[in-house]
C-alpha positions as CSV (number, residue, x, y, z in Angstrom):
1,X,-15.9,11.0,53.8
2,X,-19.2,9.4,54.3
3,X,-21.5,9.8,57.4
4,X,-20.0,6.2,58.3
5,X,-16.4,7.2,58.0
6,X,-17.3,10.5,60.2
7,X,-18.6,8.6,62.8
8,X,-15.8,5.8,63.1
9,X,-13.5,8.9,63.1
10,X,-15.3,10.5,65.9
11,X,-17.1,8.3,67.9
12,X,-18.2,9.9,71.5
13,X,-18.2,13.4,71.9
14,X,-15.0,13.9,73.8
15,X,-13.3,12.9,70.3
16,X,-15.1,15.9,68.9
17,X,-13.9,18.0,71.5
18,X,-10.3,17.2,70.9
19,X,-10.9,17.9,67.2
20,X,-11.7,21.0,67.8
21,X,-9.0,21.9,70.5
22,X,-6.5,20.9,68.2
23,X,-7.8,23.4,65.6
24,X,-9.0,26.5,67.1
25,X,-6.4,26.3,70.0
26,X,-3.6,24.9,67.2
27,X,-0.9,27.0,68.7
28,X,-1.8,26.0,72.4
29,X,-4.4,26.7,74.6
30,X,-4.5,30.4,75.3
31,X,-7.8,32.0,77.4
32,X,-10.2,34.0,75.5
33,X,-11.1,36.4,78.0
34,X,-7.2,38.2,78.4
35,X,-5.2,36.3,76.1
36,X,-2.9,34.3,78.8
37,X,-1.2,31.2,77.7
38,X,-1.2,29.1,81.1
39,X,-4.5,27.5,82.6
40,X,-5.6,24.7,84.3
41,X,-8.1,21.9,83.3
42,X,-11.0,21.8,86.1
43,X,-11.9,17.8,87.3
44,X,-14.3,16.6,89.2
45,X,-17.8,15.0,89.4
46,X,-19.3,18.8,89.0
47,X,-17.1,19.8,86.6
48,X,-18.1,19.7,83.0
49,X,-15.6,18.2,80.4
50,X,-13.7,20.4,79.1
51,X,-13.7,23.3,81.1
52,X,-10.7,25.4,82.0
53,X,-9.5,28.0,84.5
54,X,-6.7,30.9,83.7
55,X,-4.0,31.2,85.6
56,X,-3.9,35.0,85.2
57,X,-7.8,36.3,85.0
58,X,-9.5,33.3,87.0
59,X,-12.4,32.9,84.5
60,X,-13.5,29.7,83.5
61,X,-13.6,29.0,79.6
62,X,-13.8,26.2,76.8
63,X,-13.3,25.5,73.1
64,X,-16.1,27.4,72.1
65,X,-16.2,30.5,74.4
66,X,-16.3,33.5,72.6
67,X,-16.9,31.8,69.2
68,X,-20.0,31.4,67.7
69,X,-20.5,28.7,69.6
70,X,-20.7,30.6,72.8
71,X,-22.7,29.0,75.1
72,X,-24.1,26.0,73.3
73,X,-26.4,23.6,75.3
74,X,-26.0,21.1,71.9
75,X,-23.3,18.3,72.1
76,X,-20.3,19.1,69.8
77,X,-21.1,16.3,67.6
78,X,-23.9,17.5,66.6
79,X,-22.0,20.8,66.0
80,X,-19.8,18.8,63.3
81,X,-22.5,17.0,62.4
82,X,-24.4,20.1,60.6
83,X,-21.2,22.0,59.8
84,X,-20.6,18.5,57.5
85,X,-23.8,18.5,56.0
86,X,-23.6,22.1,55.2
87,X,-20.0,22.7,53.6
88,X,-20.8,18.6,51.9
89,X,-23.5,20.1,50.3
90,X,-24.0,21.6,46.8
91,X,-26.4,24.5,47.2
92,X,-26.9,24.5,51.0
93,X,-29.2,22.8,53.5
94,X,-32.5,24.3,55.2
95,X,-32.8,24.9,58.7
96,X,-36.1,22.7,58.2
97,X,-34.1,19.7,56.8
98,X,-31.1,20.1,59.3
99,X,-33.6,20.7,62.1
100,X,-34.6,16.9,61.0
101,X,-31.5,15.5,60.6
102,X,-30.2,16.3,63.5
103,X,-32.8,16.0,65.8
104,X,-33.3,19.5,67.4
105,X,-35.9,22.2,66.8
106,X,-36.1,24.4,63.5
107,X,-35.0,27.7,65.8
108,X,-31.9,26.1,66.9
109,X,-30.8,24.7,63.5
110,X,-31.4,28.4,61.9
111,X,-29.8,29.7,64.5
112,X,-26.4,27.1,64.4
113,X,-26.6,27.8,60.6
114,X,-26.1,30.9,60.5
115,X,-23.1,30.4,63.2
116,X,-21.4,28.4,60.8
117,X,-21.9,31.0,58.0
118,X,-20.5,33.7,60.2
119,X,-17.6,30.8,60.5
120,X,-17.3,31.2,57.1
121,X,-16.2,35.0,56.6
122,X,-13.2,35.3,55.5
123,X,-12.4,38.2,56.5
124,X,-10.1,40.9,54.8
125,X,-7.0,41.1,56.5
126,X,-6.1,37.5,56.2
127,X,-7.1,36.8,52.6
128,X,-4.8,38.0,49.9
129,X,-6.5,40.5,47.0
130,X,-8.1,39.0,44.1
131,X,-5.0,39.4,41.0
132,X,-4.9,38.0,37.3
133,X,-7.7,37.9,35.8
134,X,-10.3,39.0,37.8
135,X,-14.4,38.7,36.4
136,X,-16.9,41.1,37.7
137,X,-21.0,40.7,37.4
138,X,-23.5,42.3,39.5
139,X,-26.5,39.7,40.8
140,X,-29.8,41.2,42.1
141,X,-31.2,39.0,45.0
142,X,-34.9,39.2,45.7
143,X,-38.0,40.6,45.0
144,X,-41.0,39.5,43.0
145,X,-41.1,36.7,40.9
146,X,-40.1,37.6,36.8
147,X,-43.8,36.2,35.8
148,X,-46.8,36.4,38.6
149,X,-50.5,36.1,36.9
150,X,-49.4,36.9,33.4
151,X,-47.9,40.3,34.7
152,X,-44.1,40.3,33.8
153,X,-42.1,42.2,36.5
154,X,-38.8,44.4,35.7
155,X,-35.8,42.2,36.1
156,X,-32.3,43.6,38.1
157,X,-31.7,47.5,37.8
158,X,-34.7,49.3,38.4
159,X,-36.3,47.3,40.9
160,X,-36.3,46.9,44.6
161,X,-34.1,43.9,44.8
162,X,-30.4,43.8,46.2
163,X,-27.7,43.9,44.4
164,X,-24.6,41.6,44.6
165,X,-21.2,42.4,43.8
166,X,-19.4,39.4,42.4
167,X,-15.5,39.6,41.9
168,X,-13.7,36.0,41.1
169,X,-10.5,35.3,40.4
170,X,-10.4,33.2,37.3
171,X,-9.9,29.6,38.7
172,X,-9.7,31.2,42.1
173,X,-11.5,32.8,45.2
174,X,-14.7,34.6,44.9
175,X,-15.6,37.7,46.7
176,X,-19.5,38.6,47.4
177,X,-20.7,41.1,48.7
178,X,-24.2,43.6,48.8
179,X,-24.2,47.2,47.6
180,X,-26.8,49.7,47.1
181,X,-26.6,49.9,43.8
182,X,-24.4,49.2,40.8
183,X,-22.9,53.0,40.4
184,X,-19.1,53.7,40.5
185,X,-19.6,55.4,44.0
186,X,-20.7,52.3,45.3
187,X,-18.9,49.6,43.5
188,X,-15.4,51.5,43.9
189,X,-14.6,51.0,47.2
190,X,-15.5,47.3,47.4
191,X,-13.1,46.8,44.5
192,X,-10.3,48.4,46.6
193,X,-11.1,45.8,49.4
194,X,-11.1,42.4,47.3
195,X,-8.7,43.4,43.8
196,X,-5.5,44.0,43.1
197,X,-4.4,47.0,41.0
198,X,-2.5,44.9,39.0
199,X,-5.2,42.8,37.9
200,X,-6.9,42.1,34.3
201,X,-10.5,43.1,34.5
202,X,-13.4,40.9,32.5
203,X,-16.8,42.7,32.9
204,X,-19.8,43.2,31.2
205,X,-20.9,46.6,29.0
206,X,-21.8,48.0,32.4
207,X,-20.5,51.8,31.8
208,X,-19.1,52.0,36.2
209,X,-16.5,49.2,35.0
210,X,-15.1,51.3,32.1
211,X,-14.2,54.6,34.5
212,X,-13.1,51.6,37.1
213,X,-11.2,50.1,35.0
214,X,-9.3,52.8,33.8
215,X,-7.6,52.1,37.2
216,X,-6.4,48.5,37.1
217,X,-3.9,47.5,34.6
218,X,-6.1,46.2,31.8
219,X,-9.6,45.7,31.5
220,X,-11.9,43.9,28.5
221,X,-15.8,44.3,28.5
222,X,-18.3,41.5,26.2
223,X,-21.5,43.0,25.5
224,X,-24.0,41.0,26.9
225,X,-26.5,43.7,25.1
226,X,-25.5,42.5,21.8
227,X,-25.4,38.9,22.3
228,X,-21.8,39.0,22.8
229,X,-20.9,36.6,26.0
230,X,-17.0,35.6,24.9
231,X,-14.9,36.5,22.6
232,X,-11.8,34.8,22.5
233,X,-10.6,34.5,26.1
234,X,-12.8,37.6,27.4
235,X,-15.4,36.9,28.9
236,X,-17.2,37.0,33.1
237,X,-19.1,33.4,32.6
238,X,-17.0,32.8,35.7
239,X,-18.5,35.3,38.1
240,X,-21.8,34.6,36.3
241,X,-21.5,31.0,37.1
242,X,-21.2,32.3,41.2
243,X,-24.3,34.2,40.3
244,X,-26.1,31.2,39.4
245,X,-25.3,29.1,42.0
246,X,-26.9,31.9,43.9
247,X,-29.8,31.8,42.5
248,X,-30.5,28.3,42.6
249,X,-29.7,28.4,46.6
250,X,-32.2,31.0,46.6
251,X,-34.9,28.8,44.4
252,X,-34.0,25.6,45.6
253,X,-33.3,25.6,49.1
254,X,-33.9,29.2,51.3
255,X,-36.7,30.6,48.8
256,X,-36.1,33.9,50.3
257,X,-32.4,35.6,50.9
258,X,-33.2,39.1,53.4
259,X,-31.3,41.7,53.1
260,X,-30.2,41.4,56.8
261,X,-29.0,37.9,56.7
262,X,-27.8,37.9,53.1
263,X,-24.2,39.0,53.7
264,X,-24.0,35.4,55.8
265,X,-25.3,33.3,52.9
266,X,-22.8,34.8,50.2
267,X,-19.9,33.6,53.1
268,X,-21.4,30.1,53.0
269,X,-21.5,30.0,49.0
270,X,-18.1,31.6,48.9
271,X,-16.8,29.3,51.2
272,X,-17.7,26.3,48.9
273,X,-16.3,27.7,46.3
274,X,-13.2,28.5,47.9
275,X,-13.0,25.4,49.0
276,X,-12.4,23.8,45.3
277,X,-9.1,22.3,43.8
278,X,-8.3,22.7,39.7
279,X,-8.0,19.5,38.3
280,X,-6.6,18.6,34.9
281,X,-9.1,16.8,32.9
282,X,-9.3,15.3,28.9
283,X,-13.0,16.2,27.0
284,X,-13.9,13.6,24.3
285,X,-12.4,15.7,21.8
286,X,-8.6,14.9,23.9
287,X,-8.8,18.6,24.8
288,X,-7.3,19.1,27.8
289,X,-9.8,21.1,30.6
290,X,-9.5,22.3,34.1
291,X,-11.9,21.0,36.2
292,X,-12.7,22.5,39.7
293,X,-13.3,19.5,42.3
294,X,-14.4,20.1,46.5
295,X,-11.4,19.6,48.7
296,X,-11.9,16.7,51.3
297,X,-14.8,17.5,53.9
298,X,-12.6,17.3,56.7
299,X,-10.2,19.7,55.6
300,X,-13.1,22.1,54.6
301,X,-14.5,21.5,58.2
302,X,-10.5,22.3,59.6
303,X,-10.9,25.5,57.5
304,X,-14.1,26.3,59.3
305,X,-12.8,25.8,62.5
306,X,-9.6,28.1,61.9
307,X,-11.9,31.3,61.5
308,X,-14.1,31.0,65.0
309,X,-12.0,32.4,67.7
310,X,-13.0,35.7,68.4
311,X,-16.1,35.7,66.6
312,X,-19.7,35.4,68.3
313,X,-23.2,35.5,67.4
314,X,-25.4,35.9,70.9
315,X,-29.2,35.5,71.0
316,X,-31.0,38.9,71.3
317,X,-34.2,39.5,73.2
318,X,-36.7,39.2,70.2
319,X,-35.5,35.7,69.7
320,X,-33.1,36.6,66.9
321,X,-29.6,37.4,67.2
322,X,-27.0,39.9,67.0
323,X,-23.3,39.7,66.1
324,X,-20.6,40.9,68.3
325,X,-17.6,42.3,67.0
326,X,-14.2,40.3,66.4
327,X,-11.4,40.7,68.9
């Protein structure tokens, strides 16, 4: 779907706002504030569109109270209108360049962007465990630059930059996530969160995995110390291709990744990849090769939409912000 196609399909802004009834209120209109299913739509010349009264509590509500839309002064269009432009794109868009599109200030596009990531968590209760084969790689995020003025600077483990834990299901979901370092202590519990016991582990000669793995049903190592990155069908160029993906966001787009706000832009590249469908493909050689293609953008957007009741993101008094907790 094109920009022209998005805006044929939603025209004025009270199209928009149906859009996103239907979604986030997809099994009726129920209040935020105590959960009641009955209220009653507020009319009149003073009354803003949209707004609603509960028939229980008596507070007034919309579409987007209590998500991380709370409180927007910005038409809803322009909502969808940045959440296209950031799950259409391949490596993620800048709050400078969205800022420009869009046609609001730099502050208010970082600050809608990072909304949207928080949009994108997945959470853990409602996302199965990673099983089959499942590919392990730790990324470190930050930090100087490898060559500055001839003087070559430590790469990964044993410097100051943050490390990434990067589990992906072979042809599947990823899960991302920061740690404090790549020792079994650390990476242990993170496993229990996103893997199944019963999955096939492919890591890397990192020496955590092999008293890790000792607890999953199988697990194969390459040794990327030896030059060895596949043998046969083991191998983690899957959660190293995540990794890179990362780092080009980093490089190409946000050219610095904090540590506060990283957790939010490993939900945003998640999401994308998520949001992929295997295709069955012929190479030249009339080998036959799955293919991973983005699902439609609207449907990606519909995802978006399902995770933002409950979750909010409120401006703090230093002009940044601070997340609330779910319902």
């Amino acid at each position: 779907m094109n920009l022209d196609k998005l805006r044929t399909r939603f025209p004025n802004e009270k199209s928009c706002r149906h859009f996103f009834e239907s979604i986030i209120w997809r099994h009726g209109r129920i209040c935020p504030h105590c959960q009641c299913q009955k209220s009653y739509f507020i009319c009149g010349d003073s009354a803003r569109p949209g707004l609603y009264e509960c028939a229980r509590c008596k507070r007034q509500f919309s579409v987007t109270t209590k998500t991380p839309m709370h409180s927007t002064k910005l038409a809803l269009w322009k909502w969808l209108l940045m959440m296209y432009y950031i799950v259409n794109s391949s490596k993620g868009v800048s709050s400078v360049v969205l800022a420009k599109w869009v046609g609001i200030s730099q502050k208010s596009a970082w600050k809608v962007g990072h909304a949207i990531r928080e949009m994108m968590d997945p959470g853990d209760e409602a996302v199965p465990a990673l099983s089959g084969i499942v590919e392990l790689d730790e990324k470190y995020v930050g930090g100087k630059p490898r060559y500055e003025k001839g003087v070559k600077h430590k790469r990964g483990k044993g410097t100051a930059k943050q490390c990434v834990l990067v589990s992906v299901e072979r042809n599947g979901p990823v899960r991302a996530t920061p740690v404090a370092s790549d020792k079994i202590a650390e990476l242990s519990p993170q496993l229990d969160r996103f893997v199944d016991k019963k999955a096939h582990l492919m890591t890397d000669e990192n020496h955590s995995y092999h008293s890790i793995g000792k607890r999953y049903a199988a697990h194969d190592w390459v040794n990327h110390s030896q030059k060895e990155y596949a043998r046969g069908d083991v191998h983690n160029n899957t959660a190293e291709s995540f990794s890179a993906i990362l780092e080009r966001a980093k490089q190409g787009v946000f050219h610095y990744l904090s540590n506060q706000h990283l957790r939010r832009y490993l939900h945003e590249i998640g999401f994308r990849w998520d949001h992929r469908i295997p295709e069955l493909k012929f190479t030249k050689k009339g080998e036959l090769k799955i293919v991973m293609r983005p699902m439609p953008v609207i449907k990606m957007i519909r995802s978006l939409l399902f995770r933002a009741q409950g979750r909010q993101l409120r401006r703090s008094a230093n002009g940044g912000f601070v997340c609330l907790e779910p319902l």
